[in-house]
N, C-alpha and C positions, 0 to 999 in steps of 0.2 A: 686353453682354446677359447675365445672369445664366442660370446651367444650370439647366435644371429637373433632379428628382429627387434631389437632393441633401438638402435642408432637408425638403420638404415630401412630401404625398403626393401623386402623377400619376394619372394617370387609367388610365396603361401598370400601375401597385400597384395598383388598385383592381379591375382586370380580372383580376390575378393571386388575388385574396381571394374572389371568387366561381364556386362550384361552377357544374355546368353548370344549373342548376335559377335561377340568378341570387340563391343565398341565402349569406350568407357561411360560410364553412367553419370546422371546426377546425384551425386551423394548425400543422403539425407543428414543434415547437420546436428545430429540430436544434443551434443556437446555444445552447441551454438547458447549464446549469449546474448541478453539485452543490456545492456553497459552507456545510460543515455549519457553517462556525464560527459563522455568523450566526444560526444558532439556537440555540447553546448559551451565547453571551457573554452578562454581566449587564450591566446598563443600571443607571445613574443620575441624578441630573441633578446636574448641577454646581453651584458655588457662584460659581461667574465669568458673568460675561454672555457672554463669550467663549468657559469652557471650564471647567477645575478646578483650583482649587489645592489643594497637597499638601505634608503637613506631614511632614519624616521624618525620623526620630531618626539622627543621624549617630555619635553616641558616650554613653559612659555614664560618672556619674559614679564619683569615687574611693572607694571606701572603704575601713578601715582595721581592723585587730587593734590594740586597745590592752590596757594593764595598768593597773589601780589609779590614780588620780592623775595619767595622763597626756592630756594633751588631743591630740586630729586634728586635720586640716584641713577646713574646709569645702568641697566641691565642688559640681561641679551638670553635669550632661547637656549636649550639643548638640542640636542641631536645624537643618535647613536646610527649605527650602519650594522648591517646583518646581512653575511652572503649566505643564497639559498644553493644548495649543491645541485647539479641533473647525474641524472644516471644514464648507461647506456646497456640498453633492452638489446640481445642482438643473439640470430639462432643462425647455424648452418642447414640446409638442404643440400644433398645429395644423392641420387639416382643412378644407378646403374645404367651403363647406353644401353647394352643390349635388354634388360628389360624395360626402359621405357618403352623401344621402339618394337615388340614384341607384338603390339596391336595394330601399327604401323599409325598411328596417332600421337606422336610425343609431346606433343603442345598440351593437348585433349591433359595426357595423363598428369603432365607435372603442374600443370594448371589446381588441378583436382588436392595435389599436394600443397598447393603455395597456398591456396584457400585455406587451410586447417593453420600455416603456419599466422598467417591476419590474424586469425579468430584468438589464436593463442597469444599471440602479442597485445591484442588488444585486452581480450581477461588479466593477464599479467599487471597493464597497466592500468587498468579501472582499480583493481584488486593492490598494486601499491598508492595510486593516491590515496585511498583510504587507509591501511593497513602498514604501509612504509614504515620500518623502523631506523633510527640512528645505530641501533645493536646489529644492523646490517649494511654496512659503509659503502656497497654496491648498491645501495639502494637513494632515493631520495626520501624524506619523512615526511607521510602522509598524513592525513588531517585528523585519527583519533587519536594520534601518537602526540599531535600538538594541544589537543585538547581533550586534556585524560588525567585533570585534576581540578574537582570544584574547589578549591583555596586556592589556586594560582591566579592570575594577573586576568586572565582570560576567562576566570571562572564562572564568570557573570553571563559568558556565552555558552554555557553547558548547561542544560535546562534537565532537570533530575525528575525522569517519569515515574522513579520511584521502586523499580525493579532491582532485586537481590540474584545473588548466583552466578552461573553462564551461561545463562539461556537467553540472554538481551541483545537487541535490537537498538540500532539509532536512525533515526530520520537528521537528516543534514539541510541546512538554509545557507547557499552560499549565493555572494553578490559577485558576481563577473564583472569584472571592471577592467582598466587599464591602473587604476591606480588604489585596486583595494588586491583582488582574488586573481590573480591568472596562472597559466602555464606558461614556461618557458622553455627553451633550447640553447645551445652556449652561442657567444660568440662567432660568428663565422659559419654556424653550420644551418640543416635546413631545419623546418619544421616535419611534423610527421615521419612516420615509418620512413626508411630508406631499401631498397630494394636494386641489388645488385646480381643481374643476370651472367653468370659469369662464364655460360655455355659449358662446352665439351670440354672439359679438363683433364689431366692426369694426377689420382689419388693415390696417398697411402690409404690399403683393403684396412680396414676395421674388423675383419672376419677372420676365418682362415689358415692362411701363412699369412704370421705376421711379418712386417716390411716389404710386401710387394704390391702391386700397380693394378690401380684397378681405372677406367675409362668411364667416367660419369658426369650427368648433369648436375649443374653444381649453382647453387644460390647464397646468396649471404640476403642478410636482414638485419638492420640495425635503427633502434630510435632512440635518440638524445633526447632525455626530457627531466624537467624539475617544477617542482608547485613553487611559485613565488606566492608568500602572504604577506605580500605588502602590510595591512591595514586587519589585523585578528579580528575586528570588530564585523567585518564583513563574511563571517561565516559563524554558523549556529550548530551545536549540538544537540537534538532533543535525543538522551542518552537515557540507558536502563528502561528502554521501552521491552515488559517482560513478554517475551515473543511465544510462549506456551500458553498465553492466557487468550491471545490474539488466534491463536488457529481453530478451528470448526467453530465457532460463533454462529450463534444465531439469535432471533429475535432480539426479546428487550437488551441481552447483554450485548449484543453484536450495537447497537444504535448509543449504548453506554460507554462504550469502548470506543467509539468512533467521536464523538461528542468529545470523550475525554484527549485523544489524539488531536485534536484541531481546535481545541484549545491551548494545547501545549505551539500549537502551529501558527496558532494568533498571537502568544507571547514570543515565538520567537523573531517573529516581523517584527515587533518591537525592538528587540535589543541591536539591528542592524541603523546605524547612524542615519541612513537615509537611503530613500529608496532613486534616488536622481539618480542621473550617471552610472546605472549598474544595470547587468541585466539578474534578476533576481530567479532562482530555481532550487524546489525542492526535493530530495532525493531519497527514494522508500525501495526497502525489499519490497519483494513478489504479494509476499503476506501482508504486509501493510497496507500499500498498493490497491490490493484486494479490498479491504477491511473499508477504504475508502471512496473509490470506484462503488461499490454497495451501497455507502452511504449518502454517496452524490445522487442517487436514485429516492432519495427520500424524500416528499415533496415537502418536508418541512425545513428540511436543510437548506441553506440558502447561500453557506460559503462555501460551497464545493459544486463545480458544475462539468460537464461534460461538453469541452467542445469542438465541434465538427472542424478539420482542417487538413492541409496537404506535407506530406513530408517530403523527402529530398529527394524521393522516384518522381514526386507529383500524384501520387494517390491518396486516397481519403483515408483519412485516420483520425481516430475522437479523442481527443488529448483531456489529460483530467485537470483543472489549474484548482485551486484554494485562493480564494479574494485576488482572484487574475492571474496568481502569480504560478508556473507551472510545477505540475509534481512527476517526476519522471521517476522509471525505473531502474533501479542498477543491483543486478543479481548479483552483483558480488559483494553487497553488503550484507552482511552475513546475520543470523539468528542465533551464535555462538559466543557474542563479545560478554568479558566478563565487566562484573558493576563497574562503573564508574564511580570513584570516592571523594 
């Protein structure tokens, strides 16, 4: 016999979602997430039905100093091409008729549900750009999976804070471009979440008796999406930041450890080719975040500032940037990564 509560929503959820008045509430989102990277990647659409391909110059050709009368050789450039995969993110919802419409609010309710399903889509997909594996072929491979060897080709962009174990932390420098860092979507299809209302349907129960009919609201959700890296050079590693040394700080060690992070954050603006043409953004756990917001309060500190500005409601918010460039939050970069070698 199948469990309830699992798949679907109970009647035990639904008594949970109504105030004492019988009307559905606002739900506090404790599970809720800050994931900034999702609002600052560029999107485009690919040229693959699957995903993008990417054409990248591997070498240059010879040329030559001659004199009077003497002829060169002909040369000519490489090129190699690299297709980037998208994956597709996709959940069903389902709701019972008669308990949505039990409050006589059905909008109210499923609304309250569709909410939870964003939030989860979105965690999923902050949490594979970063953490994506190839050993997961539903997935597309995220950016420590690309760079998670200091002796490879890219190594020069993994910056070694020097942390042992699995208790580390990495701060990320990536350059948004059209033709370095972006996201993409396949061929043909759209950008962002997809969101298909599919109304009052007829189900097989999940519960029950198995094989009969059950009468419910019914959702699909689906996002296509893949990282194109164009150009490796445009994204930074600052890796084996030890995340145990970093929590409760204070005084002189707190101002040592902060020092010692933004230095590591000046070197890695350097190894990016150039700052033109990209929009350049840093990316810190909660505790890093923290450790640095503190130290932008130091009057001695003079690369890291606090500054006053409007977000995409239009309300005030104090954004923290390092030498201009901004440093945002993504809680699902984790304090669990094991060293990088």
């Amino acid at each position: 016999m199948a469990t309830l509560g699992t798949t679907v929503l109970t009647l035990a959820d639904w008594a949970k979602r109504l105030d004492p008045d019988g009307k559905v509430p606002t739900i506090v989102e404790l599970l809720n997430e800050t994931n900034s990277i999702l609002e600052d990647m560029l999107w485009r659409e690919g040229n693959l039905p699957t995903g993008h391909r990417i054409t990248q110059r591997t070498g240059l050709p010879t040329v030559y100093w001659r004199l009077i009368n003497q002829a060169v050789a002909t040369s000519k450039s490489n090129t190699t091409q690299v297709d980037e995969q998208c994956g597709m993110l996709e959940a069903w919802s389902e709701v019972d008729k008669d308990e949505a419409e039990l409050n006589g609010n059905v909008n109210a309710y499923r609304l309250s549900e569709a909410m939870a399903f964003m939030e989860a889509m979105n965690q999923e997909m902050a949490q594979t750009l970063f953490y994506g594996s190839a050993a997961n072929p539903e997935e597309f491979v995220g950016f420590s999976n690309r760079y998670a060897d200091l002796s490879a080709t890219n190594g020069q962009n993994i910056l070694n804070a020097g942390g042992t174990g699995s208790d580390n932390s990495s701060i990320w420098l990536v350059g948004w471009g059209d033709n370095s860092v972006c996201g993409v979507f396949p061929k043909g299809s759209k950008a962002g979440i997809m969101h298909e209302d599919l109304g009052l349907v007829t189900v097989t129960g999940s519960a029950g008796i198995g094989g009969t009919r059950l009468r419910a609201y019914q959702e699909h959700w689906q996002w296509k999406a893949g990282l194109a890296l164009k150009d490796w050079r445009y994204a930074v590693r600052i890796a084996n930041i030890d995340n145990s040394d970093l929590a409760g700080l204070s005084g002189t060690q707190e101002v040592t450890d902060a020092t010692f992070v933004t230095k590591m954050m000046s070197r890695a603006i350097d190894r990016l080719p150039s700052l033109n043409g990209i929009k350049p953004v840093f990316y810190a756990n909660r505790t890093i975040l923290s450790l640095l917001r503190v130290a932008a309060q130091e009057k001695s500190n003079n690369v890291l500032a606090i500054q006053e500005g409007l977000n995409q409601f239009g309300k005030t918010i104090f954004n923290l940037t390092f030498l201009g460039i901004p440093v945002r939050l993504v809680d699902q970069l984790t304090s669990t990564e094991s060293q990088v070698t």
